[in-house]
N, C-alpha and C positions, 0 to 999 in steps of 0.2 A: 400409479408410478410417478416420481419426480421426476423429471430431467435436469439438467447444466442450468435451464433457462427457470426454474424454479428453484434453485439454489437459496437465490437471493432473500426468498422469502423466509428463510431461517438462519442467516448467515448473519454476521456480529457487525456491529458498527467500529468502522472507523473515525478517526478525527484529525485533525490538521497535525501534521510534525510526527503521524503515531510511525514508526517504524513497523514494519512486516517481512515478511517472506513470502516471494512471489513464487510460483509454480506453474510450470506449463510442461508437460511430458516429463522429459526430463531436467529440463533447465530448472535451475534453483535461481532467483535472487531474490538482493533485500532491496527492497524500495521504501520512499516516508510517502506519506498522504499528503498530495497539494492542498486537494480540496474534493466535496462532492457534487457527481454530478446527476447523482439520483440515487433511488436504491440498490441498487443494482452497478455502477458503474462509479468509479473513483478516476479522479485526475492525480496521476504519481511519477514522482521523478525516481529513475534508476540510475542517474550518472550525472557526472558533474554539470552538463548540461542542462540549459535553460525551460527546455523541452520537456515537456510532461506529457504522461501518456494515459488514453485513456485506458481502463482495466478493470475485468467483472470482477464482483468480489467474492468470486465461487472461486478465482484465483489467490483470493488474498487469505494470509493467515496469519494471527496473533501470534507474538514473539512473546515468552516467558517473562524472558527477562533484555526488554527493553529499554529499561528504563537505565540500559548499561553498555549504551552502542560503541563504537571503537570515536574514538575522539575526531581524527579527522573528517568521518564519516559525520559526524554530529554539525561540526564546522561547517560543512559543505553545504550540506542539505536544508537544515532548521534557521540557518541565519536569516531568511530571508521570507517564511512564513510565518505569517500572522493568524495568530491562533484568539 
C-alpha cells in the first residue's frame, strides 16, 4: 500500500516560476515554485510576500493552462525568480 509519504515517488516535477494549485482539505490555492528543496518538498510563494514556504508535492498540481496566469499574478510572483 502507498501512503502521503510515498506520493513523492511518482509525483511530476516542478520547476522554478512553474505556477500550480495547491491543495490541503479543502483549501485551494495557486502558488509558483521558488525553488527545490528535494524530491519530495518545494519552496513556494502563495502571496505577495517575501516568504516562501516549504510544501510536499503530494500537495502540488499541474495547471493545464499555465502558461496563461492572470497578469498581475505573473508580475508579482516570476519577476524576481531566476529560472
Amino acid at each position: 500500500m502507498i501512503n502521503e509519504t510515498d506520493d513523492y515517488l511518482f509525483a511530476e516535477t516542478f520547476y522554478p516560476g512553474e505556477i500550480f494549485v495547491y491543495t490541503n482539505g479543502e483549501s485551494w490555492q495557486l502558488g509558483v515554485v521558488k525553488s527545490k528543496r528535494d524530491d519530495s518538498v518545494y519552496f513556494c510563494y502563495y502571496h505577495t510576500g517575501d516568504t516562501a514556504a516549504a510544501t510536499p508535492v503530494f500537495n502540488m498540481h499541474k495547471l493545464d493552462n499555465a502558461y496563461y496566469p492572470p497578469l498581475r499574478f505573473a508580475k508579482t510572483y516570476l519577476s524576481d525568480i531566476e529560472v
